[in-house]
C-alpha atoms as one frame of an Amber mdcrd trajectory, in Angstrom:
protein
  61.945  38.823 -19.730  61.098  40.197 -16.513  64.653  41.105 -15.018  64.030
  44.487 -14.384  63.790  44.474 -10.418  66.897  43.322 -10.296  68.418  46.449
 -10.030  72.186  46.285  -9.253  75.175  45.427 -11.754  76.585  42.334  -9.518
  75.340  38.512 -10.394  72.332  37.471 -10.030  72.881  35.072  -6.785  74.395
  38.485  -4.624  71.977  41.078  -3.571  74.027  44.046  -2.782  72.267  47.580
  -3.017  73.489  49.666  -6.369  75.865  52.237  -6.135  75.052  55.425  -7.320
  78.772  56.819  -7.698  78.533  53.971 -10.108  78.156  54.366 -13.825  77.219
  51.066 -15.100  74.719  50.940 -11.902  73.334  54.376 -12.688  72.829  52.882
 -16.394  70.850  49.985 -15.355  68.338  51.653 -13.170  67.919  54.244 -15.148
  67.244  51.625 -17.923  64.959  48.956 -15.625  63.077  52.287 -14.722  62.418
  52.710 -18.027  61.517  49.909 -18.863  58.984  48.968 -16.060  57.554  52.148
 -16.278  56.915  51.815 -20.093  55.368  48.529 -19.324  52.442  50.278 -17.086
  52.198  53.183 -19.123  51.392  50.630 -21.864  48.988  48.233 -20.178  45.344
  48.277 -19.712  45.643  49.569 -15.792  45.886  53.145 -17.273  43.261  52.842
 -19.675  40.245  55.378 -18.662  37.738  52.903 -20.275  37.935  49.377 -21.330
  35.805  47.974 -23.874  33.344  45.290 -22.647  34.123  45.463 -18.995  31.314
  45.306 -17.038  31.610  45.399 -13.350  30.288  42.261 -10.940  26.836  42.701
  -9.097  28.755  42.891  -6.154  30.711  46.124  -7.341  27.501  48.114  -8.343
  25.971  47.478  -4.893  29.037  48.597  -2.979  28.861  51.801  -4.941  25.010
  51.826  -4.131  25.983  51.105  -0.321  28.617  54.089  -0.714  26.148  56.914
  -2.428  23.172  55.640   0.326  25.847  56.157   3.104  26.948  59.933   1.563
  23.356  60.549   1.677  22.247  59.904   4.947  25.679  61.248   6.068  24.844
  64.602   4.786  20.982  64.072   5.542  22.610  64.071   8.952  24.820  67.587
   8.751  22.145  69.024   7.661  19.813  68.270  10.348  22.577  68.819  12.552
  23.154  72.433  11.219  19.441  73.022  11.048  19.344  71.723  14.530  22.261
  73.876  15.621  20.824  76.862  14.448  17.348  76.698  15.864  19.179  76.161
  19.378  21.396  79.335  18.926  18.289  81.553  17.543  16.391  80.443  21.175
């Protein structure tokens, strides 16, 4: 029930770190690693594609903005370059 982050072997009203000469402490984050991990391996945040999501407007033109950007960013170098080399040829 969501307990996991509570990674030490004391009660639950004394935050002390775990110790890891201890056993029983060992055990339980070795188990609450586990266990959180599992839970993210199993959820939809490491899915590659997820069925009937489609991104807000708002996403697609911040990817537009990005790709324009890349463009005229490498418009650029190679103006630059072309630029660069006419000057070293003279």
């Amino acid at each position: 029930a969501g307990n996991d982050l509570i990674l030490t072997s004391t009660d639950l009203y004394t935050w002390t770190d775990p110790d890891p000469q201890s056993a029983a402490d060992v055990t339980i984050l070795r188990t609450a690693a586990h266990n959180i991990l599992y839970a993210v391996a199993n959820s939809n945040s490491v899915n590659a594609k997820v069925t009937g999501y489609i991104p807000a407007w708002w996403k697609w033109a911040i990817i537009g903005l990005d790709v324009a950007a890349a463009g005229l960013i490498a418009l650029w170098g190679v103006k630059a370059f072309k630029k660069a080399k006419k000057e070293k040829q003279a």
